[in-house]
C-alpha positions, 0 to 999 in steps of 0.5 A, spaced: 179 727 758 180 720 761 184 716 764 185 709 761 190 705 763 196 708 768 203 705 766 208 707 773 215 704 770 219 706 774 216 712 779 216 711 787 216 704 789 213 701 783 217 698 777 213 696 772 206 697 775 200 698 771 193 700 773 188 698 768 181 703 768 178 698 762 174 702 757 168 706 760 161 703 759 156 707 757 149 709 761 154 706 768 157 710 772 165 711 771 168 710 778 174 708 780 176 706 787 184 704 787 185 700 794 191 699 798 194 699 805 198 704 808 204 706 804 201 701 798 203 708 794 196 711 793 198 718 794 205 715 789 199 714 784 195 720 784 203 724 784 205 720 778 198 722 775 200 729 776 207 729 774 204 725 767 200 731 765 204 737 769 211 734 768 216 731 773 218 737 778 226 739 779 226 736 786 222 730 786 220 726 793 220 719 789 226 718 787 228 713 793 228 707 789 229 709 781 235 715 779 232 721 776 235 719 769 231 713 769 224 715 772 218 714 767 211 714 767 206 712 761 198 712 761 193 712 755 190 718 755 181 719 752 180 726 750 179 729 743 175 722 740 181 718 741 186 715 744 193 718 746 199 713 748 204 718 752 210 717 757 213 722 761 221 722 762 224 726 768 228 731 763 228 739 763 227 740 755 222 734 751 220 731 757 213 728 753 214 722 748 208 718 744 208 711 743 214 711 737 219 715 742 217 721 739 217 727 743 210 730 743 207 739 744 205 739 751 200 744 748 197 737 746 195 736 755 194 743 755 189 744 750 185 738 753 185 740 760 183 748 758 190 751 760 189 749 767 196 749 771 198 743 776 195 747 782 189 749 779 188 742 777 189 739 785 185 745 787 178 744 783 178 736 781 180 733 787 178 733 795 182 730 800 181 730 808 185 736 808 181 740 803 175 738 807 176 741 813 179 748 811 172 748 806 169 747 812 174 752 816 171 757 809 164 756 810 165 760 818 170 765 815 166 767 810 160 767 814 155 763 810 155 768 804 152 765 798 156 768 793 163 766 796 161 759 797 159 757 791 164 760 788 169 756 793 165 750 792 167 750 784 174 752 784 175 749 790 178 755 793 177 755 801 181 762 803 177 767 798 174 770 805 181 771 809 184 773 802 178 779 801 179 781 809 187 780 809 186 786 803 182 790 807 186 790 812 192 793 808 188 797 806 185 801 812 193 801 815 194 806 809 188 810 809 182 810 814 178 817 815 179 821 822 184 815 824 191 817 827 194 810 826 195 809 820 201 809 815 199 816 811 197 819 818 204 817 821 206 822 814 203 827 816 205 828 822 213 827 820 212 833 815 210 837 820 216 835 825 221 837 819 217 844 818 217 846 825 225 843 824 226 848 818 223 854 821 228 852 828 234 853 824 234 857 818 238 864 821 240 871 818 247 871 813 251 875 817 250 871 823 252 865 819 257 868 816 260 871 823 260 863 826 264 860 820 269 865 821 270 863 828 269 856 827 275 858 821 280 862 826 279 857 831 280 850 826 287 855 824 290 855 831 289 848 832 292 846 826 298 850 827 299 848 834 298 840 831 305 841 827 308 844 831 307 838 836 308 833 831 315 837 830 317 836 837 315 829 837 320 828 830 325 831 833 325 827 840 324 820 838 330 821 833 335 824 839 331 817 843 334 812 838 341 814 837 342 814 844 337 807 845 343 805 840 349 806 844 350 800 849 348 795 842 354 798 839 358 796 845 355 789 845 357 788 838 364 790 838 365 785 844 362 780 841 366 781 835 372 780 839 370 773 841 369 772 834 377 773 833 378 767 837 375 762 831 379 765 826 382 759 824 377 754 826 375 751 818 367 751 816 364 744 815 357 742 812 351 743 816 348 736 816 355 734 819 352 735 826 347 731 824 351 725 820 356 724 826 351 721 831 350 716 826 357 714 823 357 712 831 352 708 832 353 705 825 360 702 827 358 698 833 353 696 830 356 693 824 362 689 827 355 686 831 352 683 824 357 681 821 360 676 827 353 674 828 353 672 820 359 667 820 356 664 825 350 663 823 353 660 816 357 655 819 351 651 823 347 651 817 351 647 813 353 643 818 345 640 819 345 639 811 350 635 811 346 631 816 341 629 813 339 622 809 334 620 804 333 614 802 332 614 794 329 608 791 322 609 796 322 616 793 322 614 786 316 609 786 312 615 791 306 617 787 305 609 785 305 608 793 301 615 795 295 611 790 295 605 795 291 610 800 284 610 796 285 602 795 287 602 802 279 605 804 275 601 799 279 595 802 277 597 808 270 598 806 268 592 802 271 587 808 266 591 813 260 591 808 261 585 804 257 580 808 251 585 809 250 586 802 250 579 801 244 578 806 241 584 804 240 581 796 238 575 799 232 579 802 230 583 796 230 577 792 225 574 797 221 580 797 220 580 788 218 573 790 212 576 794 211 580 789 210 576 783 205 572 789 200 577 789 200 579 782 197 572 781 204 571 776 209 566 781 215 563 778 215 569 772 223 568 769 222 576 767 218 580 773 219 587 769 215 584 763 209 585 768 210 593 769 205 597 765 207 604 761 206 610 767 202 614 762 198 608 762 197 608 769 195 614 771 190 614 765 187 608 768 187 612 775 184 619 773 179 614 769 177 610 776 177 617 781 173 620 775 167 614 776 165 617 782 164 623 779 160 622 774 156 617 777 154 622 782 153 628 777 148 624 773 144 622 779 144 630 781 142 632 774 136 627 774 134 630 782 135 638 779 130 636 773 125 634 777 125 639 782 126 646 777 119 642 773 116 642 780 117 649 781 116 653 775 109 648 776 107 652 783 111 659 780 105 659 774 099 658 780 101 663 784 102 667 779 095 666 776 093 668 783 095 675 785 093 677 777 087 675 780 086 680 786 090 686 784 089 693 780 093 698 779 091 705 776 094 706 769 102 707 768 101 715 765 096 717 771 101 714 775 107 718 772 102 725 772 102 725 779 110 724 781 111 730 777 105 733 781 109 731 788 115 732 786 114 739 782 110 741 789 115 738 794 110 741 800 116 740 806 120 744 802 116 749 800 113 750 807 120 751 810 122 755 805 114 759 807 115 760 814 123 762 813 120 768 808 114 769 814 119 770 820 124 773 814 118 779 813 117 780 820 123 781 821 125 786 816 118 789 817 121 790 824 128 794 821 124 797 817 120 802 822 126 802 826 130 804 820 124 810 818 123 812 826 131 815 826 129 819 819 125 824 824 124 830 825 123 828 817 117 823 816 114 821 811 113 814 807 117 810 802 116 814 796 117 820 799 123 819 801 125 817 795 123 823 793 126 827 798 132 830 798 140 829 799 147 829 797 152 823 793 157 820 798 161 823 792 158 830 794 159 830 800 166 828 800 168 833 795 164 838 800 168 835 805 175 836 801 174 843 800 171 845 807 178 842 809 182 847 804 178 853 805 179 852 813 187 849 812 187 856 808 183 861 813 187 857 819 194 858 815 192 866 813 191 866 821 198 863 822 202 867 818 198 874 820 200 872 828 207 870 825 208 877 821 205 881 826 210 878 832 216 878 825 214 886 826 214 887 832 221 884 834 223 889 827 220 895 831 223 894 837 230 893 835 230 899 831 228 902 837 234 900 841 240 902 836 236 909 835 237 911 843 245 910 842 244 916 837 243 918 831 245 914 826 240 913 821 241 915 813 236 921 814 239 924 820 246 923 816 242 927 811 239 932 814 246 934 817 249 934 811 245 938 808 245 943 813 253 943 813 252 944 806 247 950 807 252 953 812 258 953 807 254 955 801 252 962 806 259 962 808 261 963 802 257 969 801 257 972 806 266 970 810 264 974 816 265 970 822 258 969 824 258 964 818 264 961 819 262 959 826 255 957 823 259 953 819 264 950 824 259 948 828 255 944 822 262 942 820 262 939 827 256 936 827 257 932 820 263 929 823 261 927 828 256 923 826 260 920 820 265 917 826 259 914 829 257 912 823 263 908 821 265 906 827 257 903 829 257 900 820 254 894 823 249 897 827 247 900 821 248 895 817 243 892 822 237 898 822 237 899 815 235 890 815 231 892 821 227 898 817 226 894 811 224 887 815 218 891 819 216 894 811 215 887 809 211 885 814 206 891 815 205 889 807 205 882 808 200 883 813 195 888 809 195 882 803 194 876 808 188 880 811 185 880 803 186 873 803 182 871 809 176 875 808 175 872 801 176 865 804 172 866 810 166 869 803 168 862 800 167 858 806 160 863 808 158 860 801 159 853 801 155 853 806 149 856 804 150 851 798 150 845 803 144 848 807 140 847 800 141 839 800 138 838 807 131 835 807 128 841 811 130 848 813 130 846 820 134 839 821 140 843 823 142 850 827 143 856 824 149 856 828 152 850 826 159 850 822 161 847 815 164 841 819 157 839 822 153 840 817 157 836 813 156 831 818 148 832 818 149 830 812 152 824 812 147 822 818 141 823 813 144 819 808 145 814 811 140 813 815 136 815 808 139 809 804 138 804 811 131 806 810 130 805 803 134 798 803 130 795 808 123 797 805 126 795 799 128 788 802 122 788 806 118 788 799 122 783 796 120 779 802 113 781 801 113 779 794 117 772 795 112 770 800 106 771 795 110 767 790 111 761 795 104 761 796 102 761 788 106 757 787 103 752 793 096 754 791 099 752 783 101 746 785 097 743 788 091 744 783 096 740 779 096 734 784 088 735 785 087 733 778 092 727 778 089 725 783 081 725 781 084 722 775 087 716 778 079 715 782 081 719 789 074 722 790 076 726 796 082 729 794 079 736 794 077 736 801 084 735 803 089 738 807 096 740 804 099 735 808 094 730 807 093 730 800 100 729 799 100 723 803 095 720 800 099 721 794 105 719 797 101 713 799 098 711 792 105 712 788 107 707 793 103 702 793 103 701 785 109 701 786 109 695 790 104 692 785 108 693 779 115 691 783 111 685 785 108 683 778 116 685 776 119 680 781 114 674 778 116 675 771 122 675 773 122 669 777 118 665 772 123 667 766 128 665 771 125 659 773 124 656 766 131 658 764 133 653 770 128 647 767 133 648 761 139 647 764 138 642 768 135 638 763 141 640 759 146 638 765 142 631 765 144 630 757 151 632 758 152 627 765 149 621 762 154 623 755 160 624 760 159 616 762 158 613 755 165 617 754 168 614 761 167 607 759 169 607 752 176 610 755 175 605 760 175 599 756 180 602 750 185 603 756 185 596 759 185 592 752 192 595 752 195 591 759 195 584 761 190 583 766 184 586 761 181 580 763 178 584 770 176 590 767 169 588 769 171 590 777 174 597 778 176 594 785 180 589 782 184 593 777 185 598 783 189 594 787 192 591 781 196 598 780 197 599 788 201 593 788 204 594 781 207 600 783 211 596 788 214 591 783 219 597 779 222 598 786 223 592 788 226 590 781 232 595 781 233 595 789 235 587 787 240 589 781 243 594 785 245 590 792 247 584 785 252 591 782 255 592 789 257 586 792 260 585 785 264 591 785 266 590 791 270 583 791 273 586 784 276 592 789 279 587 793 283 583 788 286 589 786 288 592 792 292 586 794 296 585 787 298 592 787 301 591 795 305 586 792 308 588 786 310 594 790 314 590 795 317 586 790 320 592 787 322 594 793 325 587 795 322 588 802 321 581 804 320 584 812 313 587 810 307 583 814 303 578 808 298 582 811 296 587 804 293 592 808 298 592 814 303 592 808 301 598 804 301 602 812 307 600 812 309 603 806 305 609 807 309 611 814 315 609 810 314 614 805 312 620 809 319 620 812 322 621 806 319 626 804 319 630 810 327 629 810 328 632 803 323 637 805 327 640 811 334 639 807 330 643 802 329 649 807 335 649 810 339 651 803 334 655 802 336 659 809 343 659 807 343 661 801 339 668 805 346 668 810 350 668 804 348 674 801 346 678 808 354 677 809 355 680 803 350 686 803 353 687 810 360 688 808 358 693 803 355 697 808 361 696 812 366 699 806 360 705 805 361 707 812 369 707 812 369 711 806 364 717 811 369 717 816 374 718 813 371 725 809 370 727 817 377 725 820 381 728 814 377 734 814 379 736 821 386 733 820 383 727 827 383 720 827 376 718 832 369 721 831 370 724 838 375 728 836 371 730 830 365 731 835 369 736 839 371 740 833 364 740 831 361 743 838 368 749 837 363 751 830 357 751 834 359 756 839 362 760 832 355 760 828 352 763 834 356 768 836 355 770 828 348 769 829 348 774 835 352 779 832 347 780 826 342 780 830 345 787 834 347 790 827 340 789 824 337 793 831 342 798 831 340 800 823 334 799 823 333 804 829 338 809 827 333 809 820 340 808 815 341 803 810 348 801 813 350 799 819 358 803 817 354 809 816 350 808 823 357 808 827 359 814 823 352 817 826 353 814 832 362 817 832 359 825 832 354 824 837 356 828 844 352 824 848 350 828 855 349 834 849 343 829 846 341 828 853 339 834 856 335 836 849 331 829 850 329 832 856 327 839 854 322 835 848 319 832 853 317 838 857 315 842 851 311 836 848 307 836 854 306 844 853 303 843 846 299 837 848 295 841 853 295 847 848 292 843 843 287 840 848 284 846 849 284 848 841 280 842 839 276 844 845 274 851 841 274 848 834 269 843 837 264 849 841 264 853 834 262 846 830 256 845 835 254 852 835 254 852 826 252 846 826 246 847 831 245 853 826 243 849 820 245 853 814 243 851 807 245 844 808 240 842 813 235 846 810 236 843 803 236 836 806 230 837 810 227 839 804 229 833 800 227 828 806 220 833 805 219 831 797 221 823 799 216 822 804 211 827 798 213 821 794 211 816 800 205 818 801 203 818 793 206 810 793 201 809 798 195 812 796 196 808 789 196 802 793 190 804 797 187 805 790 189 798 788 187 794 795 180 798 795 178 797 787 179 790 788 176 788 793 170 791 791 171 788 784 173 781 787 166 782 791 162 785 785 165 778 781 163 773 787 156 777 786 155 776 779 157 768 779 152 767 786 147 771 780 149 767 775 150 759 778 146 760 784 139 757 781 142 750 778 149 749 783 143 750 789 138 744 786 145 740 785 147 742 792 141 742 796 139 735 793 146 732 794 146 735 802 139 732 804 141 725 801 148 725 805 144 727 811 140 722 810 134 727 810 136 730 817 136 736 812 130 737 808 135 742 803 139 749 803 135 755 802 137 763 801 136 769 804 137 776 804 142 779 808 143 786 812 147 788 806 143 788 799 148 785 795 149 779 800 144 772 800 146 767 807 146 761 806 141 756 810 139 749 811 132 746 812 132 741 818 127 736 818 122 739 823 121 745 819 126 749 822 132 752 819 139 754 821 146 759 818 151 755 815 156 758 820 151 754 826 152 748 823 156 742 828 163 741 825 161 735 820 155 737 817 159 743 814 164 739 812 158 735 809 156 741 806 162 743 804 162 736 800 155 737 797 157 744 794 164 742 791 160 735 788 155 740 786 160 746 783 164 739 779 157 738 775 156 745 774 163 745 770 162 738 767 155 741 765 159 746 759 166 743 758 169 737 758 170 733 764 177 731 767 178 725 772 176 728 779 180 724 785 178 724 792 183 720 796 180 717 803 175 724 804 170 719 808 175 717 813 171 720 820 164 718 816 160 712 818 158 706 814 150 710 812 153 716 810 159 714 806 153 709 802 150 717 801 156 719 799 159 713 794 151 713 791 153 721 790 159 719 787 156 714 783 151 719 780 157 724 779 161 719 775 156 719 770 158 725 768 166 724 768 171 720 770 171 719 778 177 715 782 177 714 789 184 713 793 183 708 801 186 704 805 179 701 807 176 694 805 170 695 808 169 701 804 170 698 797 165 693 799 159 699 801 162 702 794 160 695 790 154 694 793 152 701 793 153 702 785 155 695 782 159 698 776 164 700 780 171 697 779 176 696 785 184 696 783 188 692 788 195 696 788 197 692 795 204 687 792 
């Protein structure tokens, strides 16, 4: 994809703004740089960019100017072999319209930009300040790994480490071995809390029972003696409201009596209290207006009558106002007359001075001499021109003999260096820079002596690893070969040893508890048999005696075996009594009896399941034993848990010795290859050199040799850049011969065309006599010029003058005209003074009519005032008369002692309803009849003394109740702390929800620990895959932003296997970790991954426009001229716009990489 041109119609500042990018030229880099000063709108650009391809957000931040219903944006768009005209509207549905206004499939973008959203296109295809520094921020977390790094540096994600570290995290907070903090630790633990919980509060049936019925009988009393308090209550608070109701009734009957003074008192309208105040204050105040009104009335029409008007001067009013303009022109013209006169006489005497100079004194018609002025400035443009062209030509002559003496000296000098230079052949030259640089001998003997201390390091690791393996010993391959357990193994081993010991330590457990359960049984039966026998075999042993007796008795009926048989008759009874009265101990014996068999089987079984457990735990053992690498690394006496132990320790320090002889032999195997490599490559450049006549390039050192052949690449170089220059300039210099000698053609055609338009221009005036002398037509034009104004100065001064003593006459003959008709023959003669006076005259009179107007204007106003005042007058009458009739009185002032007398009524009705609603709504009853009915048959002293008696009884059952609630309580605690079903039931729920915990935990743990090792394998897997071409790229790229203080970037193993360190080879042959860099060189280098990661993306799909917006702000001037060189290269794989405010960094880009474009947004 590419951007071709970029229409911000209406979006953010801009209104009607376009950017053009041009079309791409092939084989020149495609960079764009978009300059503008701070708030010129480059981020506005880089938005409305976004918004074209992605869509306009719901909330956008650039609708300050333009409304979001009128906010558009426009580009054309390269992708697919064609162009795409698309405008982009703010709108919910059908928001991307093509040229016609017909809406377009966003699939048509997001098929052109692979299905990437809008956070993934900032991410990968843009680089801002911001980015920058948390590329550099990644480069530390993640520790200079190579993998991660490549990959931050093609998707432009800088947080993957934090990320990776961050699951992790989660991870080990649910789940890390023998740790007790964690989340499934904590549950653990709580499971245990809640058994010894259970195990606490579970008890026998019948004690259970026992406490129920107590907590029963005691709830039963409280309730009783609660009723019994709530009735006496009832019964005290109704005897309390009749007698609270007694002086209420009193207090009404008198207030009824006060009513029956006011029987006969009438009941006016209630906004008769307010009106009367208002009737008053009306009636003085009308007697007032009226009397003002008459007087008034009077004394106008007297003033009217006294004013005159003089009728014959109003009449001729508009003619004499007329005389006001003819009064100024008068005035004017008397002042200016005689100084227009003497200026005509000057203006005169000047076109005479005129015509003087022009040689053409005494012409009768002076405008006959004025020449046309496109004719004029014609004759002008071809005077200045002249100078000009004669210059030219005089220039063009000099130019063509010095371009033939320079091209004469430029072939000798050439003949010359022909003459005393040889280089070797063109394809000898080509062998021995692909020999060099294939070589490249600074990075390879970085990359040498990296893998030399590499080695020695690993080969230190690698006897530190094999010395821990003792008491084995041996070498690499039998330790290969020797023998071990899987990690999986070892953890199965490890799950059952913990199981077969769970199982052994709870078959432990439960025989000490059964032991202790009968034990306790045993005891308790010891206790109830010394009360006396009571047991069923005694009772059977009884009864089967007594009925031995009887049975002898029977036969025998003597008195012996009667007496034999009383006595067994006796012994049965009274160990039947005791049985009966003792049934809850014996309940309890035959429980105790029962409980104790129970345990002694119990007991019997668990001891099996021990010794098998124990036989199990013998054999796994021995199995463990067999994975050891010899029969002496552990004790004999060592348990399962340490064996385990062993184990792992073998293991893993096994796999450490491995890995580290596996490093140590990649190491090995590297370094052999670097020096094949040298060895290669320098035979090559041996070769090439022999080839091009050096005869002792075999007795050269490395360095030497590639000096020698940096040296002669240089120097033919040199020669060809010289020989380049030279025909260069000889092709320049000859193509200068030819345009001189065509500009001396066209400057001596130029004046050959300069006089033919001179002589036709002059032939059309009437001083061509003079074309032969430029001087002169000159100064004839300058002094024509002045003869125009002259002329029309001079009529103008004949025009005014003449108007003027016309204005003079007139105003004088309308004077008098008007005086005439007035017969005024007092006026002075004078016409000026005569129409002042006239003027005076006439204002008089019409101020007088003005002011008769008015006042019976005002009269009329009175007139109808005193009507409307006697209408409000009768209107006042009528509402007195309604109130003095109503009350049978003549004065408000009776009326308003009437109305205080209502008053004092309603307020005493008022206060009396107030009483009575009391005293039903105390007493409970619908009316207040029916409370004086209840109030009539109460006795009074009768109620007193029961209220008294409630009370103390009310404050005997609260004290009861007390106490009862006290015993309800203490038998609820001793329930409650015995549990019952409830509890353990709600223990074992709690038990089943944190089992369901910790399954929710133990999938997430899966999930956090399968993708860490899944993102980790991925970041492998693309470090494998790109690391080859993105590290060429990169390296490359940092050593011309560093401008050589980094040779380039190599890689090395890292402690674990799967892991490579990135590093970078400084100038001076050392080396340093990604992490050790200053802060920006790893900004630099941060840089030249993600420009890398862009080519590498470009590489297999289609390229879309990447944008950098001021990334060079804290660079100085040579390495922004890298980075724009950089850029410059990157553009010709795909569109490359860059945003600044920096005027001094488009000048570096131009002169960097001359094809850039530079787009000025400022205004």
């Amino acid at each position: 994809m590419r951007l071709r041109r970029l229409d911000l119609t209406r979006y953010g500042k801009f209104t009607d703004f376009t950017i053009d990018f041009g079309e791409a030229t092939a084989g020149s880099p495609d960079l764009h740089i978009v300059y503008g000063l701070n708030e010129a709108g480059k981020s506005t650009t880089f938005s409305a960019f976004l918004d074209l391809l992605f869509g306009i957000p719901e909330r956008s931040q650039y609708n300050f100017l333009h409304q979001y219903s009128t906010m558009q944006i426009g580009a054309r768009l390269q992708f697919n072999s064609g162009d795409h005209e698309l405008v982009r509207l703010k709108q919910r549905t059908g928001s991307l319209l093509d040229e016609r206004g017909q809406p377009v499939n966003e699939a048509l973008l997001a098929s052109a930009l692979g299905g990437i959203n809008r956070d993934a296109y900032r991410t990968m295809f843009s680089l801002d300040d911001q980015s920058l520094k948390e590329g550099g921020n990644a480069i530390i977390q993640s520790k200079g790994d190579l993998g991660e790094l490549l990959f931050s540096a093609s998707a432009g994600l800088a947080g993957l480490s934090r990320s990776l570290a961050a699951a992790g995290d989660d991870a080990g907070a649910i789940y890390k071995k023998r740790s007790s903090s964690t989340r499934v630790a904590e549950l653990k633990r709580t499971l245990a809390a809640l058994k010894s919980r259970r195990d606490e509060i579970d008890t026998f049936a019948n004690a259970y029972a026992a406490l129920v019925g107590a907590h029963g009988q005691a709830q039963g009393s409280y309730d009783k003696a609660m009723g019994e308090l709530a009735e006496a209550r009832s019964k005290h608070g109704e005897i309390s409201r009749l007698l609270n109701a007694l002086p209420l009734t009193a207090e009404a009957a008198r207030l009824e009596t006060q009513l029956a003074d006011f029987a006969d008192l009438p009941r006016p309208p209630s906004d008769w209290f307010a009106l009367l105040p208002q009737l008053s204050r009306d009636e003085t105040r009308l007697l007032t207006l009226v009397d003002t009104a008459d007087r008034t009335i009077d004394t106008l029409k007297d003033e009217i009558e006294a004013i005159q008007l003089d009728d014959g001067l109003l009449a001729l009013a508009g003619r004499i106002e007329a005389l006001e303009d003819g009064r100024a022109r008068y005035r004017t013209a008397e002042s200016d007359l005689p100084k227009r006169k003497a200026a005509l006489a000057e203006q005169q005497a000047l076109l005479s001075s005129i015509l003087t100079t022009l040689e053409r004194a005494g012409d009768p018609e002076p405008s006959q001499l004025l020449v046309p002025a496109s004719l004029t400035g014609a004759i002008r443009e071809l005077i200045e021109a002249r100078s000009g062209i004669e210059a030219q030509l005089a220039s063009a002559e000099r130019e063509v003999l010095r371009a033939n003496d320079s091209l004469e000296r430029h072939l000798d000098e050439e003949k010359h260096l022909c003459a005393s230079t040889k280089a070797p052949a063109p394809e000898l030259l080509a062998r021995i820079g692909r020999a060099l640089a294939q070589w490249n001998l600074p990075l390879v003997q970085s990359r040498l002596a990296v893998e030399e201390r590499t080695r020695q390091q690993l080969m230190r690791a690698c006897e530190a690893h094999f010395a821990a393996l003792k008491p084995w010993t041996g070498d690499a391959a039998a330790l290969r070969g020797s023998k071990t357990a899987e990690p999986r193994q070892i953890e199965t081993w490890r799950i059952a040893t913990a199981a077969i010991d769970k199982r052994v330590a709870d078959h432990q457990n439960r025989l000490r508890d059964l032991a202790t359960e009968r034990r306790a049984s045993e005891t308790k039966i010891g206790l109830l048999e010394e009360a006396g026998p009571i047991d069923d075999t005694e009772a059977l042993q009884i009864r089967q005696a007594r009925d031995t007796a009887w049975q002898d008795h029977r036969k025998r009926l003597d008195d012996e075996s009667a007496g034999a048989f009383e006595v067994q008759m006796r012994r049965d009874d009274v160990l039947a009594e005791r049985r009966l009265s003792c049934s809850r101990d014996l309940a309890e014996l035959r429980q105790y009896r029962q409980a104790a068999t129970m345990a002694a089987d119990s007991m019997d079984r668990h001891q099996e399941l021990l010794d098998e457990a124990r036989a199990e735990l013998t054999c796994l053992t021995d199995t463990m034993r067999g994975h050891l690498p010899t029969p002496d690394f552990t004790g004999a006496d060592k348990t399962a848990g340490e064996i385990l132990t062993n184990l792992e320790s073998w293991a893993s320090r096994r796999n450490q010795a491995l890995d580290a002889s596996h490093a140590l032999q990649q190491s090995e195997d590297e370094t052999t290859q670097i020096r094949q490599d040298i060895a290669t490559h320098r035979i090559v450049l041996e070769t090439a050199m022999t080839d091009a006549g050096s005869s002792d390039a075999t007795q050269l050192q490395d360095i030497e040799l590639a000096e020698a052949a940096a040296a002669l690449l240089a120097e033919a170089e040199k020669v060809n850049n010289a020989q380049g220059a030279f025909a260069k300039t000889l092709a320049n210099l000859e193509r200068d011969l030819m345009e001189r000698q065509r500009d001396n053609a066209q400057a001596r055609d130029a004046m050959d065309k300069w006089q033919g338009a001179w002589n036709a221009s002059l032939g059309q005036t009437w001083f061509s006599d003079k074309a032969g002398s430029v001087a002169s037509i000159r100064e004839i034009l300058n002094v024509l010029a002045d003869l125009p104004g002259a002329i029309r100065e001079r009529d103008q001064l004949a025009q005014r003058v003449t108007t003027m003593e016309r204005d003079q006459a007139a105003f004088q003959a309308d004077v008098e005209a008007i005086v005439a008709e007035l017969g005024r023959l007092a006026l002075p003669t004078d016409p000026r003074s005569a129409a002042d006076a006239l003027l005076a005259d006439l204002e008089a009179s019409l101020r007088a009519r003005q002011m008769r107007t008015d006042k019976g204007a005002e009269l009329g106003r009175q007139i109808e005032k005193r009507r409307t005042l006697e209408s409000e007058r009768a209107l006042h009458e009528a509402r007195k008369a309604e109130l003095t009739d109503f009350f049978g009185t003549d004065t408000l002032t009776a009326v308003n002692t009437c109305l205080e007398q209502v008053r004092s009524r309603q307020q005493l009705e008022d206060r009396l309803s107030t009483l009575k609603d009391q005293i039903v709504s105390g007493l409970r009853v619908e009316t207040y009849q029916r409370a004086q009915d209840h109030l009539a048959a109460m006795d009074a002293a009768a109620a007193e003394r029961d209220a008294i008696e409630l009370e103390q009884r009310i404050d005997d059952l609260t004290e009861r109740t007390k106490l009862l609630y006290a015993e309800v309580t203490r038998t609820a605690d001793k329930l409650e702390a015995v549990g019952g079903d409830n509890s353990v039931a709600a223990i074992e729920a709690e038990r089943r929800t944190i089992f369901l915990e910790i399954e929710d935990l133990a999938i997430r743990y899966l999930r956090l620990r399968t993708g860490t090792l899944a993102a980790e394998q991925a970041l492998f897997a693309y470090r494998e895959k790109h690391r080859s071409s993105m590290m060429v790229r990169a390296s490359e790229a940092f050593r011309q932003i560093t401008r050589g203080e980094y040779t380039g970037l190599a890689a090395r193993p890292d402690k674990d296997k799967d892991k490579e360190i990135l590093i970078g080879m400084a100038r001076d042959g050392g080396s340093k970790l990604a992490e050790a860099m200053s802060t920006g060189t790893q900004f630099q280098l941060y840089l030249a991954l993600r420009l890398a990661g862009y080519e590498e993306f470009a590489a297999v799909r289609p390229a879309v426009p990447f944008i950098a917006d001021d990334i060079m702000e804290s660079f100085d001037d040579p390495r922004s001229e890298e980075v724009f060189r950089l850029l410059g290269e990157m553009a010709k794989v795909g569109q490359v716009i860059y945003l600044t405010h920096h005027r001094h960094l488009c000048d570096i880009a131009s002169e960097v990489v001359p094809g850039v474009k530079i787009h000025d947004i400022n205004g």
